[in-house]
C-alpha positions as CSV (number, residue, x, y, z in Angstrom):
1,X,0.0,0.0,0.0
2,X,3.0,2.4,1.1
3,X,4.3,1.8,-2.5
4,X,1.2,2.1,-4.3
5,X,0.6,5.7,-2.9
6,X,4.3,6.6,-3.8
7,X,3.5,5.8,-7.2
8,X,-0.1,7.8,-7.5
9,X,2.1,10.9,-6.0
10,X,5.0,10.6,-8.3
11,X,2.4,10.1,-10.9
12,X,0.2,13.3,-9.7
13,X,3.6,15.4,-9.3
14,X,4.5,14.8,-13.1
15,X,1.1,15.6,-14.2
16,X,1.2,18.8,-12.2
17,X,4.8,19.8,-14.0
18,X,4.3,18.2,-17.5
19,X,1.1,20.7,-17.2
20,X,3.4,23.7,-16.3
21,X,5.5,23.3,-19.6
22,X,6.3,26.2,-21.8
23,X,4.7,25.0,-24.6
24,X,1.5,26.8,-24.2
25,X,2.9,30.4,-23.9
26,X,2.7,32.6,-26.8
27,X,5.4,33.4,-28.4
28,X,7.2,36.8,-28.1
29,X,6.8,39.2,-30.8
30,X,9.9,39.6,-32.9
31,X,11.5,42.8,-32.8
32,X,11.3,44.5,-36.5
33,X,14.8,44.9,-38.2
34,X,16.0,48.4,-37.8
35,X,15.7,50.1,-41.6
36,X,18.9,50.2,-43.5
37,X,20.6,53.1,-44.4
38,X,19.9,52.8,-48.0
39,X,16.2,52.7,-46.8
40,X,16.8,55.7,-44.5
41,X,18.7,57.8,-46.9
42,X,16.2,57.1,-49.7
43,X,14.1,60.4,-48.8
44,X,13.9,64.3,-50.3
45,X,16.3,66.1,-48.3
46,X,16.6,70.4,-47.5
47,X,19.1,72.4,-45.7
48,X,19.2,72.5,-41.9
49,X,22.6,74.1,-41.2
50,X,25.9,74.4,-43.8
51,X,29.0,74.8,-42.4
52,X,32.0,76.1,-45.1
53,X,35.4,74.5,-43.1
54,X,33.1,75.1,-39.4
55,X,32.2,78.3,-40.4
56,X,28.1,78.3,-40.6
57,X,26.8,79.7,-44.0
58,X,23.2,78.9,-43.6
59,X,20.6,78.1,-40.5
60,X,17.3,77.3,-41.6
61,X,16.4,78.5,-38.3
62,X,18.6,81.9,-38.2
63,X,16.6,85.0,-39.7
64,X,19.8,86.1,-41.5
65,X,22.6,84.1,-43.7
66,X,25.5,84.3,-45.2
67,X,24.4,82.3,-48.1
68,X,20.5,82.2,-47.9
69,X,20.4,80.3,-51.1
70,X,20.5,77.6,-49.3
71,X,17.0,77.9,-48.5
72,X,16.1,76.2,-52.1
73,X,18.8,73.5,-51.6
74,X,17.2,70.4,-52.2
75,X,18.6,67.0,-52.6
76,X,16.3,63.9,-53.6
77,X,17.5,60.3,-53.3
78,X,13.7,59.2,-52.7
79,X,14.3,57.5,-56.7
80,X,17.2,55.2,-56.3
81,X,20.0,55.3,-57.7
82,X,18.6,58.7,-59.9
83,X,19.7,61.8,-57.7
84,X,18.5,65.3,-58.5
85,X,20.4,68.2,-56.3
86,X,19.3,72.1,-56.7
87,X,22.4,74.4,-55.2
88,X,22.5,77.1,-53.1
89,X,22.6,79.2,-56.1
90,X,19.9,77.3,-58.5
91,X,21.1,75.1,-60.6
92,X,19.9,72.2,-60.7
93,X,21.6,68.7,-61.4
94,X,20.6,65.2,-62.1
95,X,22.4,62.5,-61.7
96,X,23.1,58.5,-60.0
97,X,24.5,58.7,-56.3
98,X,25.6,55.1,-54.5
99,X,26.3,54.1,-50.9
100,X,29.3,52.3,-50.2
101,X,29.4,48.9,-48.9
102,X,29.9,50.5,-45.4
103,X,27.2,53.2,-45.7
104,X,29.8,55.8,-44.9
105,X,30.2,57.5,-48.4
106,X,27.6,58.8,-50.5
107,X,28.7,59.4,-54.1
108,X,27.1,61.7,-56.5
109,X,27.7,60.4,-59.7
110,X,27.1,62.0,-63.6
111,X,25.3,65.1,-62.3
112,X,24.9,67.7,-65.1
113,X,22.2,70.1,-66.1
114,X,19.7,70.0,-68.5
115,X,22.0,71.6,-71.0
116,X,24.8,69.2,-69.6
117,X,26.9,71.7,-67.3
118,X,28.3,69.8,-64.5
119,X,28.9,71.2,-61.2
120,X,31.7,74.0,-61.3
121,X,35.3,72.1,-60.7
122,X,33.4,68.3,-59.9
123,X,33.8,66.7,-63.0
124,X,30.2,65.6,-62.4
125,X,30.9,63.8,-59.4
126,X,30.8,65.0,-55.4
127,X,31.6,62.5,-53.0
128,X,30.3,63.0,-49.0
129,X,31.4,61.1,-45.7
130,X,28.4,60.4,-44.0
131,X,28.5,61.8,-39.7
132,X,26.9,59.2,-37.4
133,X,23.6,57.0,-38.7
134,X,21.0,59.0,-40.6
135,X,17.6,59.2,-38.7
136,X,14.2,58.9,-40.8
137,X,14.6,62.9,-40.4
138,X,18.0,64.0,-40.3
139,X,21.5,63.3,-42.6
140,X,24.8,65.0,-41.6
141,X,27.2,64.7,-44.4
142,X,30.6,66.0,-45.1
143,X,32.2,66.4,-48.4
144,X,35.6,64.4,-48.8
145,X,37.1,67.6,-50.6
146,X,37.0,70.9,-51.2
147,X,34.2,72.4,-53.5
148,X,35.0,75.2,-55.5
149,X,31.4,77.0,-55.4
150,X,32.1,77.2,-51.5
151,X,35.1,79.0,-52.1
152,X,37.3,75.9,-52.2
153,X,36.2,74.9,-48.5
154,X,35.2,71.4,-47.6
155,X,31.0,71.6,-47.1
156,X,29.4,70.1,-44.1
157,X,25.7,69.6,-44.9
158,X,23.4,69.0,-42.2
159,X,19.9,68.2,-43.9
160,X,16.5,67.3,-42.5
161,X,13.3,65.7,-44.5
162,X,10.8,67.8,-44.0
């Protein structure tokens, strides 16, 4: 009798575990992929602050610039890999860009004007190091040489989609 009842408890206690197994939980909700940088980049960008070598040319916040062409900056990468950029002073340019394989350097590629002008001193290309990891609202960029048109200073862009 003593062993019987040890055998209906050790029987009841692995009916009360196998009944406390994991198997009926629901199962966590995964965690979305953070969005590339490709994905992030691939937006209509404007001006937010330009720096020429540190020294700031435009605030879109300010109510006076140095350069406030740079209101009408505009630089779309929403069509991949088709770029169009409008300068500081108009002109507008169409062209490829391309990320590198580390998504720090964003390449302008081919950009000329309608009539087939390229960007003053460029030879149709502009090359920019990319600051940090772009936001869905922000890119900080830096341009990897000087640019003529910014009086042959290196151009730190800091753009926002609006």
């Amino acid at each position: 009798m003593k062993n019987t009842f040890r055998v209906f408890i050790s029987v009841l206690c692995l009916a009360f575990l196998a009944a406390c197994s994991k198997s009926s939980d629901p199962a966590p909700t995964p965690t979305p992929p953070a969005p590339s940088v490709s994905d992030l980049i691939k937006k209509v960008w404007s001006a937010s602050n330009i720096q020429w070598d540190g020294n700031v040319q435009y605030d879109k916040t300010a109510t006076s610039n140095l350069v406030a062409g740079y209101a009408q900056f505009k630089l779309d990468l929403s069509s991949a890999p088709a770029v169009s950029l409008t300068e500081y002073d108009r002109n507008k340019f169409s062209g490829t860009y391309s990320l590198s394989s580390d998504n720090k350097t964003l390449t302008l590629s081919s950009l000329k004007t309608s009539d087939g002008t390229e960007p003053t001193g460029t030879g149709g290309t502009l090359t920019f190091t990319i600051s940090g990891v772009p936001t869905a609202s922000t890119l900080v960029m830096e341009s990897t040489t000087a640019y003529v048109k910014a009086s042959n200073k290196k151009i730190r862009l800091s753009l926002v989609n609006p």
